[in-house]
C-alpha positions, 0 to 999 in steps of 0.5 A, a space after each residue: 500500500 505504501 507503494 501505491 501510496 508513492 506513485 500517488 506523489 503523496 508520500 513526501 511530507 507525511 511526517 511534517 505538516 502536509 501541503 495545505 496553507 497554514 500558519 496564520 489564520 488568513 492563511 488557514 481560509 486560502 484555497 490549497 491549490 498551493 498544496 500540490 508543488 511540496 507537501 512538506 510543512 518545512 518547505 511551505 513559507 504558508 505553512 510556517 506559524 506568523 511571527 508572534 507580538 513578542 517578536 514585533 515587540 522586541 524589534 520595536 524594543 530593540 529600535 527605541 531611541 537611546 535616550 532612555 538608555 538609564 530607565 532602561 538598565 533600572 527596568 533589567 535589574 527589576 525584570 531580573 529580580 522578578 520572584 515567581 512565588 510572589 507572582 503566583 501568591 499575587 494571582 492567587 489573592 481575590 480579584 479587585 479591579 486595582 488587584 487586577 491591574 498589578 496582576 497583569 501587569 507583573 504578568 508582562 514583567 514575567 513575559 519581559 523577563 522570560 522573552 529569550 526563553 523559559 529556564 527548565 528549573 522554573 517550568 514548573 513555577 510557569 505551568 502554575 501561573 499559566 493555570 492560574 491565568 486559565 481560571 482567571 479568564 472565566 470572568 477576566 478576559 484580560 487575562 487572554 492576552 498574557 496567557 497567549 503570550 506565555 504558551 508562545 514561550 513555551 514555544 521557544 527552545 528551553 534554556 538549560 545551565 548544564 548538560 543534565 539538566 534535560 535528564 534531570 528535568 525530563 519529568 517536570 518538562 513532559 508535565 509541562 508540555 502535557 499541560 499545553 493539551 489541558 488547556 485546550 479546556 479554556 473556551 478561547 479560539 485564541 489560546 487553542 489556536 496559540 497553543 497549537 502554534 506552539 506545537 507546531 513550532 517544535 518542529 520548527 525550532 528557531 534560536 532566540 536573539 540572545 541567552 543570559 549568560 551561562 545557559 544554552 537552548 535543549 537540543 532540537 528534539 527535546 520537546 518531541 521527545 517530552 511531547 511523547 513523553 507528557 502523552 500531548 497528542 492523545 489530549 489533542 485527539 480527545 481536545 478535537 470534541 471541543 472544537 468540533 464546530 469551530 473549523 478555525 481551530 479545528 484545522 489548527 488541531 488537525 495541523 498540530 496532530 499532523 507534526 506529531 502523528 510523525 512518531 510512532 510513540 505520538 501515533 500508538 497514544 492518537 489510536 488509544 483516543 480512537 484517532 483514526 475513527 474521530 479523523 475519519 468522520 470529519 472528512 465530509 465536514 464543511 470546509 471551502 479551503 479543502 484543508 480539512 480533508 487534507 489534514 485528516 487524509 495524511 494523518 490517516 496514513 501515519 498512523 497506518 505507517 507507524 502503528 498497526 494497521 489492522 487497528 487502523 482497519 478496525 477503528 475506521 470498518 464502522 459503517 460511519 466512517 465507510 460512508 464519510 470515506 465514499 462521500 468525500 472519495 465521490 466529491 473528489 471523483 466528481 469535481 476534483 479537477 486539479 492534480 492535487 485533487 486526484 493524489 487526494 482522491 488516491 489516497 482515499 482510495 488506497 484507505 479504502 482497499 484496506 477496509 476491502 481487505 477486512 471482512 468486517 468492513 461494511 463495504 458492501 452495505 455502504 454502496 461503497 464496493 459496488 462503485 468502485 467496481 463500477 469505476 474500475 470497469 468503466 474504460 472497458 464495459 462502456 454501459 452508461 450506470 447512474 453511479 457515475 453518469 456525468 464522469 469524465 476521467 483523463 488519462 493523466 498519471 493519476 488517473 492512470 495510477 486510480 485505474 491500476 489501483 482499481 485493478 488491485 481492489 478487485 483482486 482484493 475483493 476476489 477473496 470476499 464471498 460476498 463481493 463475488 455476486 457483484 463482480 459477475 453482475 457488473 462485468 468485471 469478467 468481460 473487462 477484464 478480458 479486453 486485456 487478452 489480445 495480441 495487439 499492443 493497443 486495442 482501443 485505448 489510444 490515449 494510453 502510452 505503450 508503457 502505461 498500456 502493457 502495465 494495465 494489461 499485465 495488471 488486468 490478466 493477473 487479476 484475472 488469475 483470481 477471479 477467473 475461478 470465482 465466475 467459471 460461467 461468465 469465464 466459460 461464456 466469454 470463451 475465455 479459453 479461446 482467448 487465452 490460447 489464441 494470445 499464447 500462440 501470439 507469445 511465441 509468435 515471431 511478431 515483432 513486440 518489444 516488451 517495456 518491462 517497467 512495472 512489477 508485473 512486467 518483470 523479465 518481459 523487457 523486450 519479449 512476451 515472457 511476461 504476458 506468457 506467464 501471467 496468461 498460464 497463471 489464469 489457465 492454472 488457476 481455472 484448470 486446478 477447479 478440476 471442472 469438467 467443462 472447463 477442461 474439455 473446452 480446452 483440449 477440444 480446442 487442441 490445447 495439449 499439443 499446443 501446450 507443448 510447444 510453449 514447453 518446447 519454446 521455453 526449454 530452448 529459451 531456458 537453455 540460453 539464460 535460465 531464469 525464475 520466470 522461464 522456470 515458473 513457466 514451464 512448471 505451469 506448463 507441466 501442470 497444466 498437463 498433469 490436470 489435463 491428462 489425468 484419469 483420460 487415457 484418450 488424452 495420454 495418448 496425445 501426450 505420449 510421444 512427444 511429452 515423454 521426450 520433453 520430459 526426460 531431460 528434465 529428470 535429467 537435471 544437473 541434481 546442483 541446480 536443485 539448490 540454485 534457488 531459482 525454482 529448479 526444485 519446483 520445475 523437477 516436482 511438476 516434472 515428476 508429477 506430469 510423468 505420473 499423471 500422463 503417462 502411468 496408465 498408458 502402455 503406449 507412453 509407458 513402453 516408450 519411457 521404457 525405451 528411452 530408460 527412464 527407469 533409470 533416471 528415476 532410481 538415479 535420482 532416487 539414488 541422490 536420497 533427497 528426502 522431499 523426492 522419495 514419495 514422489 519417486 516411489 509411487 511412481 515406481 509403484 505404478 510403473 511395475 503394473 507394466 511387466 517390462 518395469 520389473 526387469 529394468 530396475 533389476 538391471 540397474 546399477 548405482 554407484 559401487 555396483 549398488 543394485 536397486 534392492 540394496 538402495 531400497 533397504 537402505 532407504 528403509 533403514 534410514 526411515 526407521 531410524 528417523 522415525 525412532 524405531 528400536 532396533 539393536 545394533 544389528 537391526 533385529 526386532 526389539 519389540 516382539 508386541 510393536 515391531 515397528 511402531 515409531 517413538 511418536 507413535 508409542 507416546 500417542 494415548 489410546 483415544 476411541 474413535 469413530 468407525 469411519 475415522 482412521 486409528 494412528 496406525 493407518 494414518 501412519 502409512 501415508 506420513 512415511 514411504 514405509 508402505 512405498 517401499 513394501 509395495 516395491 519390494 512386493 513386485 520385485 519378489 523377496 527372493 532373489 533379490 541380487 546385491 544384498 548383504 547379510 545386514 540388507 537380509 535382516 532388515 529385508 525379514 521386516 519388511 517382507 512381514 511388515 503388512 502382519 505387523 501392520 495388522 497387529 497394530 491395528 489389532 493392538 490399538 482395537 483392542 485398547 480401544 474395547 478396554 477403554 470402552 467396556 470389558 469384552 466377554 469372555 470368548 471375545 476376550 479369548 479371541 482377543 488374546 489369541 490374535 495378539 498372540 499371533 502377532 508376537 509369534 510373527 515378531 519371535 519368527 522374524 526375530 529368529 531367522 534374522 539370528 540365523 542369518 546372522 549366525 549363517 553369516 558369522 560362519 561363513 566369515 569364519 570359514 573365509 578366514 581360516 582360508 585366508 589364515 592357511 594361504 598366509 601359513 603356505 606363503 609363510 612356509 616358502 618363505 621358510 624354504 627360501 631361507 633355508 635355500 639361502 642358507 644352503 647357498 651360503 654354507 656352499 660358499 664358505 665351506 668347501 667340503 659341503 660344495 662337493 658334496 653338494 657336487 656329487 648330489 647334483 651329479 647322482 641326481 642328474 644321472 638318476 633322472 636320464 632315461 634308462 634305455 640306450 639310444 642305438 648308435 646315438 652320440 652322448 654329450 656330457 653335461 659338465 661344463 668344462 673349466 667351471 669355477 663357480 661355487 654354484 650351479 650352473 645357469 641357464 647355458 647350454 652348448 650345442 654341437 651339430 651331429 657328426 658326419 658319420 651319423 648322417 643317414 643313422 635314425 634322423 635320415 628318414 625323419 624331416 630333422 635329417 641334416 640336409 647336404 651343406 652347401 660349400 659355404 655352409 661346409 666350411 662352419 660346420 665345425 663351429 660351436 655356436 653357444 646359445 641361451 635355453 630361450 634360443 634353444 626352445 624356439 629352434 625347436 619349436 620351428 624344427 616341429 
């Protein structure tokens, strides 16, 4: 509010005295045409307060001739002597006509004396004698004078000795200052109109000529703050009785108020005296200047700044101060032909969006509501309506502020049930929908092409909100035709260049996102009613193909600058869908194909984006849910995100365990195993470290018992055989009978935690062979496979508290009862029991995998032994002789055992020694070969293809050359030879 407020061009000088002629009392009966150049009192050479008679006295004083310059010196000394006590005494002796005479004039002499200022350590002894003058003026009108002349002192800054002295006087100045409100009990138009003067000129603090020597004035804020403190504004709000029918001083009180309403202390005392009601219904009074509404006007709004609005609201809802409002709004309406006149009237109607936003305002009874939405449709509708006959608005800025500003009315009227009748009875529907058309300005050629798109965009987003209200008058006015035809318009290549100057026309600059994304928000808002009619009109109008190519448009767009709005635009889209396609396979179909390639990428998202803060999260939601609703239930759609592995995707990102994205993806996995083709494909899957899906759905279900506070011991076995898998909030909640057809704790529980998501899952990939799983995984996995008996046993258990809470069952009941409890604890014993024996199965196969582990380390720590004892033989050789030749005559003993028995028949033997050895070892891996003797040539080799071919003449003459070669060399000549 406060920014419309601003774009009124009344928000500057709230705090200080407004813009009306003020200051004197000619001033107070000028015309306030002034008013519109400042608003600010500081500013206004009318606002400021007529110089007084003291200082037209004191100037007259100061230019006397010097020839009375002795006179003069005696008259300081006796004005510095004046005794305040005596004074008071002398006020307080019975009048006589001479005793009168010396009263006022020692009355002058305190005036004299105290003309530069009041000391603080004598307010205390003035506020008596200005009392005492009060009671005087009953019978002695003389006494007007002298005690206009004392309030005007009190006007001028304080004078203090010490730096303290505004802490130490602090009570007796606010009691002082408070004082000033009181004696707006004397009845004089002078004392009431000089003490408000006096007010308002501690906002306008002006420095004395000179100070006696050794004081200094208080600090600026001084008086404000004892103002505050004396509680001076709220004993001028109540003071305003007193004045009601006199418009001088009234206006003269409403200027006073108007400084102090500045502070939000003077604020919360002006609405414990009901300010708000007793200013509300003085804005239709009589006043030619137009200062009175004025006045009013800005205090209204200060105490709406600075103290709580609603109980601002509440004091002006009565039916009074709504009927003051109107009256005063349709005089400004009506004849307000200046600029000031229409920021006024803005104002107003502002105040008045804020009593429509309060039920208990009677807006509608007062007539009120209707006018203003008669006005608000009057540029569209053009129906002649006697509520506004003789009208002629322009197209000034305020007036375009006023139409934006009944724009915002009716969404706010949109939320009372009440003003919904007459929203369909007076057009609203049909005016609002002029907005929806692709031209830039169709039929209002006054407005600039800024000032036009900001009332479109206006216009559209306040038809979000009622369009749902007036679902006939929406169906009637084709409004879904409308809508589709300006969004095939957005994503059109007409040339449109957006201003994107308003707040609605956020991120439209130089496009049509804006208009896009207020046009979706309408079908959203009239597609989630879920109506029949509503829905069927737009997809018998192909709404869902052309909604996907919006998408289309948008997801390319996105990917060239990702922003909020391309995001909220395309999880309205998704939406939009998701409300369409559900529940019609017909529609599905349509969907099917090009949907689900548009939909991968965004399951594929870059799981960083989703703390981007963008929207990313919600784009992936509507994503998710549109995959749900069109299409799970379609096989056509299903087998083809079958092909394109969406499976995958899903328990990827279910994989990621955000905790907001289980349900979701869970039910949808739940859906999708209707399809025989699902189970295989999550089988299949493989996660990080070759996770399989089972094992990421135990784990999943391990988390949640264990946010839920399920007891389990160390090795996820069964603790409580009677509530296996009750949560710790679940076991506090005390047995409370219910209704047959109310859901016990127990059943509702399901629907809090992806428990029974996860059974349902695991349900369809079957319990038993389930790959990847561990003997912690088969643990947990025995609990969830019984997890619908304990389910019933819970339900049991509570049935059965419930019937002891009640009544005492009979005996056969009783036993029944027993029997089925029973029951459910042997499923808890059996669980229990076999997840011991897979845990002991499990410890006896680590135990078997470690003796294996410990008889591989014996046989490595055996050849070590071996090596060492090899090596030892080694060194023994080497140093001792004797055991080199024994070791010589085993080698030699073992070499001749291992030759073959039977003799080769004319065959040549080649010795095996090595001539001239002079290890201490073995020998290597050398060998010499000699070739075959000539006179074996034609021996057993001759008929074989190893024969030795008859050597050329170059060959002859090697023959007889040993050649020396490696084993590895030896092994291939043979090879080659086979």
């Amino acid at each position: 509010m406060a920014t419309a407020r601003g774009r009124t061009g009344a928000a500057g000088g709230r705090a200080g005295g407004g813009g009306g002629p003020a200051g004197t009392m000619s001033s107070l009966a000028e015309p306030p045409a002034s008013r519109a150049p400042s608003r600010s009192p500081a500013r206004s050479p009318a606002l400021s307060p007529a110089p007084g008679p003291s200082r037209c006295g004191g100037e007259r004083r100061r230019n006397a001739s010097g020839a009375g310059a002795d006179l003069g010196a005696v008259q300081d000394t006796q004005l510095r002597s004046v005794d305040l006590n005596h004074v008071i005494k002398l006020l307080q002796d019975s009048d006589s006509k001479d005793l009168e005479k010396e009263q006022l004039k020692i009355l002058k002499k305190v005036i004299k004396r105290f003309e530069n200022g009041l000391p603080l350590k004598d307010l205390a002894q003035i506020i008596e004698i200005l009392n005492l003058c009060a009671e005087k003026m009953n019978e002695q009108e003389a006494f007007t004078e002298p005690l206009c002349e004392l309030i005007k002192l009190c006007g001028l800054p304080f004078q203090k000795k010490k730096l303290s002295d505004e802490v130490s006087y602090s009570v007796a100045v606010s009691k002082c200052i408070a004082q000033l409100g009181y004696l707006m009990r004397v009845p004089s138009s002078q004392v009431r109109i000089q003490i408000c003067k006096c007010v308002v000129s501690f906002y306008n603090m002006e420095l004395p000529r000179k100070l006696p020597s050794g004081c200094q004035p208080t600090s600026a804020n001084y008086k404000i703050q004892m103002a505050e403190l004396g509680g001076l504004a709220e004993t001028l709000v109540l003071s305003l009785a007193l004045v009601e029918n006199q418009l001088t001083e009234k206006l003269w009180v409403l200027k006073a108020l108007q400084y102090l309403s500045s502070s939000g202390v003077n604020c919360r005392l002006m609405m414990k005296a009901q300010a708000a009601s007793r200013l509300c219904l003085y804005l239709n009074g009589v006043d030619p200047s137009g200062q009175l509404v004025f006045r009013s006007s800005e205090i209204l709004w200060n105490l709406l700044e600075n103290t709580s609005k609603e109980e601002v609201v509440n004091q002006l809802s009565s039916l009074e101060c709504v009927h003051a409002l109107k009256e005063v709004f349709v005089d400004l309406l009506m004849h307000g032909f200046r600029h000031y006149d229409r920021q006024l009237r803005n104002d107003l109607l502002v105040i008045a969006t804020l009593l429509a936003e309060n039920p208990a305002a009677p807006m509608i009874e007062s007539g009120f509501t209707k006018l203003l939405i008669v006005l608000a449709t009057l540029y569209e509708v053009k129906i002649p309506n006697p509520l506004v006959k003789g009208l002629k608005l322009t197209y000034s800025y305020e007036d375009f502020e006023m139409k934006k500003l009944l724009f915002n009315l009716i969404g706010v009227l949109s939320k009372d049930p009440c003003a919904v009748q007459l929203l369909s009875e007076n057009d609203v529907m049909p005016a609002l929908l002029c907005y929806v058309k692709p031209s830039q300005k169709p039929g209002f050629h006054d407005w600039s092409a800024a000032q036009y798109e900001e009332l479109q965009l206006h216009a559209i987003a306040i038809l979000a909100s009622v369009a749902p209200l007036l679902v006939d008058k929406y169906l009637s006015c084709q409004a879904n035709t409308l809508l589709l035809v300006f969004l095939e318009w957005c994503i059109g290549q007409d040339p449109f260049f957006g201003q994107g100057n308003s707040f609605h026309g956020t991120g439209g600059r130089g496009n049509k996102l804006a208009q896009m994304r207020y046009s979706l928000r309408v079908l959203r808002s009239v597609v989630s009613l879920y109506d029949d009619a509503v829905n069927l009109n737009l997809c018998d109008q192909g709404a869902i193909s052309q909604l996907l190519d919006i998408l289309k448009y948008a997801a390319n767009k996105s990917k060239e600058k990702e922003d909020a709005i391309l995001l909220e635009i395309q999880a309205d889209i998704l939406f939009l869908l998701s409300a369409l396609c559900e529940n019609d396979v017909h529609r599905k179909e349509l969907f099917s194909y090009e949907g689900v390639d548009i939909l991968i990428p965004f399951i594929q998202m870059d799981p960083k984006k989703l703390y981007s803060g963008l929207g990313h999260n919600c784009l992936l939601f509507s994503a998710l849910d549109c995959l749900w609703s069109c299409v799970i239930g379609c096989y056509t759609a299903e087998d083809y995100f079958l092909e394109k592995q969406g499976i995958f995707l899903l328990l990827d990102l279910l994989a990621l365990k955000q905790k907001n994205l289980y349900n979701i993806i869970l039910g949808i996995l739940v859906e999708f195993c209707d399809n025989p083709k699902t189970t295989s494909h999550i089988s299949t899957w493989r996660g990080e470290k070759d996770q399989t899906a089972a094992n990421l759905l135990i784990q999943l279900w391990r988390q949640e018992e264990l946010e839920l506070g399920v007891k389990r011991d160390r090795y996820g076995r069964i603790v409580d055989m009677k509530r296996p898998i009750a949560s710790s909030f679940q076991k506090q909640q005390e047995v409370i009978p219910m209704p047959a057809n109310c859901p016990s704790f127990a059943i509702v529980e399901i629907s809090e935690n992806i428990r029974a998501k996860l059974y349902s899952l695991l349900c369809k990939l079957g319990f038993e062979t389930l790959p990847g799983l561990s003997a912690k995984d088969f643990v947990t996995l025995a609990i969830i496979q019984h997890y619908i008996d304990f389910k019933v046993g819970e339900v049991w258990s509570e049935l059965c508290a419930e019937l002891k809470e009640e009544f005492k069952p009979v005996g056969s009941d009783e036993e029944a009862l027993k029997v089925i409890s029973e029951i459910s604890e042997d499923t808890g014993r059996m669980v229990a029991a076999l997840q011991t024996e897979v845990l002991e199965s499990q410890h006896h196969k680590e135990i078997q995998e470690e003796e294996k582990t410990y008889t591989k380390i014996q046989a490595i720590h055996k050849q070590r032994e071996m090596v060492n004892k090899s090596w030892e033989n080694f060194l023994t050789r080497t140093s001792n002789y004797e055991a080199l030749k024994k070791a010589k005559r085993l080698q030699e003993k073992s070499i001749e055992a291992s030759r073959s028995k039977s003799k080769t028949q004319n065959g040549a033997v080649h010795s095996t020694d090595i001539k001239g050895l002079g290890t201490t070892i073995g020998s290597g891996r050398l060998v010499t070969v000699e070739s075959t003797p000539p006179q074996l040539i034609g021996g057993p080799l001759a008929v074989t293809d190893l024969a030795v071919r008859k050597p050329s003449v170059c060959e002859g003459a090697l023959k007889k050359i040993k050649r020396v070669k490696t084993l590895d060399s030896v092994k291939k000549d043979l090879v080659q030879v086979e």
